[in-house]
N, C-alpha and C positions, 0 to 999 in steps of 0.2 A: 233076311228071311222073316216074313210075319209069322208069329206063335199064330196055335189053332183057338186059344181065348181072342185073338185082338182078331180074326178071320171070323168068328161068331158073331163078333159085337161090331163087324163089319157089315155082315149077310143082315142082321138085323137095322140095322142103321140105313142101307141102300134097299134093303127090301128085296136082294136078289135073287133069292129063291122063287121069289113070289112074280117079277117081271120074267124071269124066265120061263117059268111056267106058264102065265099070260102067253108069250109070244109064240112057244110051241105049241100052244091050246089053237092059236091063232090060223097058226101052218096047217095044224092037224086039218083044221074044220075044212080048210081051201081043200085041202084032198088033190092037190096038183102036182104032177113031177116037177115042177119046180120050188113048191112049196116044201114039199118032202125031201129033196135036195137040202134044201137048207135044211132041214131037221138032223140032217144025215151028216153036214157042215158040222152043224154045234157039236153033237153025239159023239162025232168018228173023229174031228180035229181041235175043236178051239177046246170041250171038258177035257182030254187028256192033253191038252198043250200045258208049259207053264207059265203060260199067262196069269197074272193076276184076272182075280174075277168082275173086279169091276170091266176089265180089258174085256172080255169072252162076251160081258154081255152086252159092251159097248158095240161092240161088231155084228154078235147077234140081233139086235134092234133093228141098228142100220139097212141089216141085210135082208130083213121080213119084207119091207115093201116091196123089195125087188122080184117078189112073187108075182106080183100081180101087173110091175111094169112091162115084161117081157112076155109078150104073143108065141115066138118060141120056146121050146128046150130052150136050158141055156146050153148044154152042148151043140146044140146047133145051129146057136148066135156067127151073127158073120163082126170082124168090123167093124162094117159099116152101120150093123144093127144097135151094136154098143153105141158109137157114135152117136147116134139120133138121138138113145136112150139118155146120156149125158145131155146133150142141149135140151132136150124139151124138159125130162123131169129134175136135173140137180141144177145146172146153168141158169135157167129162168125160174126158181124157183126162189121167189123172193120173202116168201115166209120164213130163210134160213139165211143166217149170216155168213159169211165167206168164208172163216174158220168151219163150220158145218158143212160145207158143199166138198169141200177139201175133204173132208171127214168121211164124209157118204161115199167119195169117189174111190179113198183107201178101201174102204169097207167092199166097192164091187169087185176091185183089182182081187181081194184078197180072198173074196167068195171062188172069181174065176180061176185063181191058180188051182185050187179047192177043186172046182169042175174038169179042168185040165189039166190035173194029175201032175202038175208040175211042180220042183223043188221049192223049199223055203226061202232061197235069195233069187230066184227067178219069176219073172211074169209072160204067163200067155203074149203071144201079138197082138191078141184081138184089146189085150184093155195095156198091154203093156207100154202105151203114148199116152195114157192118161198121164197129166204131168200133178204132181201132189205134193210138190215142195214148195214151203211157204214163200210166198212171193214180197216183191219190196213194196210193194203197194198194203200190204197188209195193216190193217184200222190197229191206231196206236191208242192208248189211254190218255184222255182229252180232260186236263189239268181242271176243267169247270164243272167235271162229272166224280170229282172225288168228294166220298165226304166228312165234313170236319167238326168239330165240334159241335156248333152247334145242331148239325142235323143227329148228331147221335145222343144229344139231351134229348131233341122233342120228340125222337123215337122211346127212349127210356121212359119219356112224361104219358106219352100216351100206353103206354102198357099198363094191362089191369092186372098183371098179378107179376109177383115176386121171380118167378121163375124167368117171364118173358125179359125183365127190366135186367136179372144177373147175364140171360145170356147174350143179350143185344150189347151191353156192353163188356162181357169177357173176351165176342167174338173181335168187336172193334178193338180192344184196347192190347188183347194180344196178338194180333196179325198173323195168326195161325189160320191154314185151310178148314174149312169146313168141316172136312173127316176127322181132322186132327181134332177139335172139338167137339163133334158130336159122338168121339168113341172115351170119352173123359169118364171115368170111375169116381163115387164117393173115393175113394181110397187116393186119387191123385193129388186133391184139393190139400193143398198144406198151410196153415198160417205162420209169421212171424214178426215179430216185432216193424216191418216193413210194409208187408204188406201180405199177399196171396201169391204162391207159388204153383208151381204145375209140371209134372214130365210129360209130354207129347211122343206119339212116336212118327213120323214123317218120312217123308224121300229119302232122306240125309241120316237115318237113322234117329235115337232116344236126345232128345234138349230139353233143356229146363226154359219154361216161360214164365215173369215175373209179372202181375197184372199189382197194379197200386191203385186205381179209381173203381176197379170193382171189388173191389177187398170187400166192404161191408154188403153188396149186394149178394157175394156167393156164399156170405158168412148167414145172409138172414135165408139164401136159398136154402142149407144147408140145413138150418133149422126146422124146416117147413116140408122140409122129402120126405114121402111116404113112407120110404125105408130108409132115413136117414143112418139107422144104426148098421146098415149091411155094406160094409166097406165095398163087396163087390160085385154091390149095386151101380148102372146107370148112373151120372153126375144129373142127365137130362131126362127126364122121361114124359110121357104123355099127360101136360097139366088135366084136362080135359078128366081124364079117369084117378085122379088122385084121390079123390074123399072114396074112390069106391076099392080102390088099393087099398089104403090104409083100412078100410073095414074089413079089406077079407084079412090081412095081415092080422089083426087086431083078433077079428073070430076067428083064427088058425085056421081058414079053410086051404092060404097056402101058408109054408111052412120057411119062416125064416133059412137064408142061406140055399133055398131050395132052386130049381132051376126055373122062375119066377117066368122067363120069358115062352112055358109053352102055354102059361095061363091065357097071357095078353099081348097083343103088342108094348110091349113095357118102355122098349127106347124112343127117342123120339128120333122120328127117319128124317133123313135129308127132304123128303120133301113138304111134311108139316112143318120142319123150321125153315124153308123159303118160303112158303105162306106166310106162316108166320111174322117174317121180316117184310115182306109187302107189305102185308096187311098197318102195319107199325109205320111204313113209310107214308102211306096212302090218308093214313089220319093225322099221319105229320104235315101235309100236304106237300113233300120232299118231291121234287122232281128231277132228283139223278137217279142214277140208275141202282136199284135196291136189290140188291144181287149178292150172293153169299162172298164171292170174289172181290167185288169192288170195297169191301170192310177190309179184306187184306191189301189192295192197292192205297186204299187212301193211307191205310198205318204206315205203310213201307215207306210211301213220300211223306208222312211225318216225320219216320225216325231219318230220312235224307235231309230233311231241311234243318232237323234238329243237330245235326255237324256228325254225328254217327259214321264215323269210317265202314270201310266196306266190310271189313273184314269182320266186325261185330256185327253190322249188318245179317251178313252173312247167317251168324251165327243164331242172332234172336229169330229172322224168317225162314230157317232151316234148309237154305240153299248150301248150294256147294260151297267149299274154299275157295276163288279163283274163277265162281259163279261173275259173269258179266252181267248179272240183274240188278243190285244194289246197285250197280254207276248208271242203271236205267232209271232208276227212280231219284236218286243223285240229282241225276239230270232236268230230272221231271219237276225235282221241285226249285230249278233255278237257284239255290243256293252257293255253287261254284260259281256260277255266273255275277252274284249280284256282291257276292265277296270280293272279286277282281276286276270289276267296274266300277262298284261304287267310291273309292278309295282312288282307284289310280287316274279315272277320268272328271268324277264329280270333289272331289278331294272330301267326301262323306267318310267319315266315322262307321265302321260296321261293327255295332255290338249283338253281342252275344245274345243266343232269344230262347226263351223256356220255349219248347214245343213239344205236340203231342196233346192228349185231352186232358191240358192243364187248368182248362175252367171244371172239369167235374171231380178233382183232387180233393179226394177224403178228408175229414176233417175230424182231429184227434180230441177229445175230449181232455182238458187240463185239470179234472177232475179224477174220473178213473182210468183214463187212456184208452177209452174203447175209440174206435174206426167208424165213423159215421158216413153216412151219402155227404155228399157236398151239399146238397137244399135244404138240409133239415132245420131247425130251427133248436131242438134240443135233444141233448142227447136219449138213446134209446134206451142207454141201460141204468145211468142215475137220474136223467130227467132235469140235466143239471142247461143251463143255456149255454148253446155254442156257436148258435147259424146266426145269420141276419135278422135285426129286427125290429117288427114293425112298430108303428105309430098304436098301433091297438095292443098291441104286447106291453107297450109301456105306458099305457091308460090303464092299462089291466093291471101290472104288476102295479102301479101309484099307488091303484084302491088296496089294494092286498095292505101295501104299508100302513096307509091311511089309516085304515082299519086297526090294524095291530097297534097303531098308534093311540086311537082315541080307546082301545081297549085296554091296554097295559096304563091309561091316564085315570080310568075306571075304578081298576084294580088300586092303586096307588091312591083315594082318596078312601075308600072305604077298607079301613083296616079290618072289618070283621070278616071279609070277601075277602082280605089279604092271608088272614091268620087263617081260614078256612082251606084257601087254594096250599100253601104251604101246608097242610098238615095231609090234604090229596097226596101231594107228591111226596110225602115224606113212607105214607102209607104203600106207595106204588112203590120204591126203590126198597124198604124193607122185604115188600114181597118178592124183586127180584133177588135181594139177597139169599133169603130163603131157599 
């Protein structure tokens, strides 16, 4: 059972108040007895069902066109009416993928029972051959379209601010769904000596998700939130209106802990963060498919090829116990396979292989131990050198010595400059005594 706080930060996050109202605005304005049927649909069965509302409005959407397909009543559809209906408008409708049409076609079955007054496990004749069970033929996830490391650095490189760069890669690095993400509270974010933790709430019920590459990305997000201090605030919200949050925050015009979201849109909805990710793939010039979904497919066939049994599997992408998906992705990334051929027919050696986005793995500081991006060059918080470094780094740092060198040779010949510097510092450490 979802609480009525994670049902809030739901409605907000998908915008369902707000597409429902669109579509009933929609019907209204048709002014059609079919149009108003559906109105009478949503009103009289799918709000008092107990469907989840993402469900309600899934069906309601689908079932708005169906105002304007239909010449008749639909009570006075034949058949044969539905039939044509099916071939010309969902059948040949190549602007929707297979999984969709299948969709659209649920969505009429279940308007019609709706029209025809009939029971919840039964369907009219007229739409009751519609056939809606997923078929063998159905498009499987194509091993060249997932993506890995590297597409998810030059998504991260091309992000101009903080927020975009934590959530591109919290989304990849924890293979959590999209909702499960975008409903994250300041108050989730936990740090530890490891890395960055998280409780999620999902299908499957409440799991813990352990992110380790974006540890310092959610550590500087978290720094830089407009209301970083209101635990039960958004983890995500609209970068766009941030400097102007923070000033009303700042002028008290709203009031800390207060119910911030009738101000503004304050979360950030599912559909700015699939812009968002486009937009980050498009300047990546990444040509798979940039889709909230496929960040969770490609993680799953990581932690498969990375020897992850299923049962943890399980566990980290919050499927069932005894879930047949982990041996989908298992399989997906050819690692049972190449472990029992390479060995028994090529007499190959199969060693053990880090996987997962082990090129963007944090980098600890052996100075104060802070958690840095992987690129960096020096740490952020003593400014001590940790990353890679270049040919100008250490031209740079030569002259520094150099310098100090030919200056301490300075000091060292001229005793009055020497006797002088020493009685400076003799002056400065009494005043700290002081």
């Amino acid at each position: 059972m979802i609480n009525n706080n994670r049902k809030d930060i739901l409605n907000k996050v998908y915008e369902f108040d707000r597409t429902i109202a669109r579509e009933i605005e929609k019907l209204k304005k048709l002014n059609t007895k079919n149009s108003l049927k559906i109105v009478e649909y949503y009103e009289s069965y799918l709000t008092p069902s107990n469907l989840a509302m993402a469900t309600k409005v899934k069906w309601l959407t689908k079932a708005v066109p169906m105002a304007v397909w239909f010449t008749k009543e639909f009570n006075k559809c034949t058949k044969e009416d539905i039939e044509k209906i099916v071939e010309e408008k969902i059948n040949k409708n190549t602007d929707v993928n297979q999984e969709s049409r299948k969709q659209i076609k649920i969505a009429l079955k279940k308007l019609f029972r709706f029209v025809k007054k009939c029971e919840d496990d039964e369907y009219p004749p007229e739409v009751s051959w519609i056939k809606t069970k997923r078929s063998a033929g159905r498009k499987r996830t194509n091993p060249e379209d997932l993506l890995d490391d590297d597409d998810i650095e030059l998504m991260v490189k091309q992000a101009d601010n903080i927020r975009d760069k934590a959530f591109v890669i919290t989304l990849a690095e924890s293979g959590c769904r999209i909702g499960e993400i975008l409903t994250l509270q300041i108050k989730s974010i936990n740090f530890d000596e490891r890395g960055a933790f998280f409780n999620v709430e999902g299908k499957t019920g409440v799991r813990r998700v352990r992110t380790i590459n974006a540890t310092p990305y959610l550590h500087d997000w978290l720094n830089m939130h407009p209301n970083k201090d209101d635990l039960e605030s958004p983890l995500w919200v609209n970068i766009g209106t941030t400097k102007g949050i923070s000033k009303r925050f700042n002028d008290g015009e709203i009031k800390k802990g207060g119910d911030y979201n009738d101000h503004w849109s304050y979360n950030l909805s599912y559909a700015a963060a699939r812009k968002m990710l486009v937009n980050l793939g498009r300047k990546a010039k990444i040509k798979k498919p940039i889709n909230p979904h496929n960040f969770r497919h490609s993680r799953a066939t990581a932690l498969g090829a990375g020897g992850l049994n299923q049962s943890i599997m399980n566990e980290i992408m919050g499927w069932k116990q005894g879930s047949a998906m982990a041996g989908v992705y298992i399989h997906l990334s050819g690692k049972q396979t190449d472990d029992a051929l390479l060995p028994a027919i090529y007499g190959m050696k199969v060693q053990k292989e880090e996987r997962g986005q082990s090129q963007m793995f944090p980098i600890k500081c052996i100075n104060c131990g802070e958690l840095n991006a992987h690129n960096v060059k020096r740490c952020k918080k003593c400014n001590n050198i940790i990353g890679v470094i270049t040919k100008s780094d250490i031209e740079q740092n030569k002259d520094v010595i150099e310098m100090s060198k030919y200056i301490g040779n300075v000091i060292a010949q001229k005793e009055d400059l020497k006797k002088q510097l020493y009685e400076e510092v003799k002056k400065d450490i009494m005043k700290d005594i002081e």
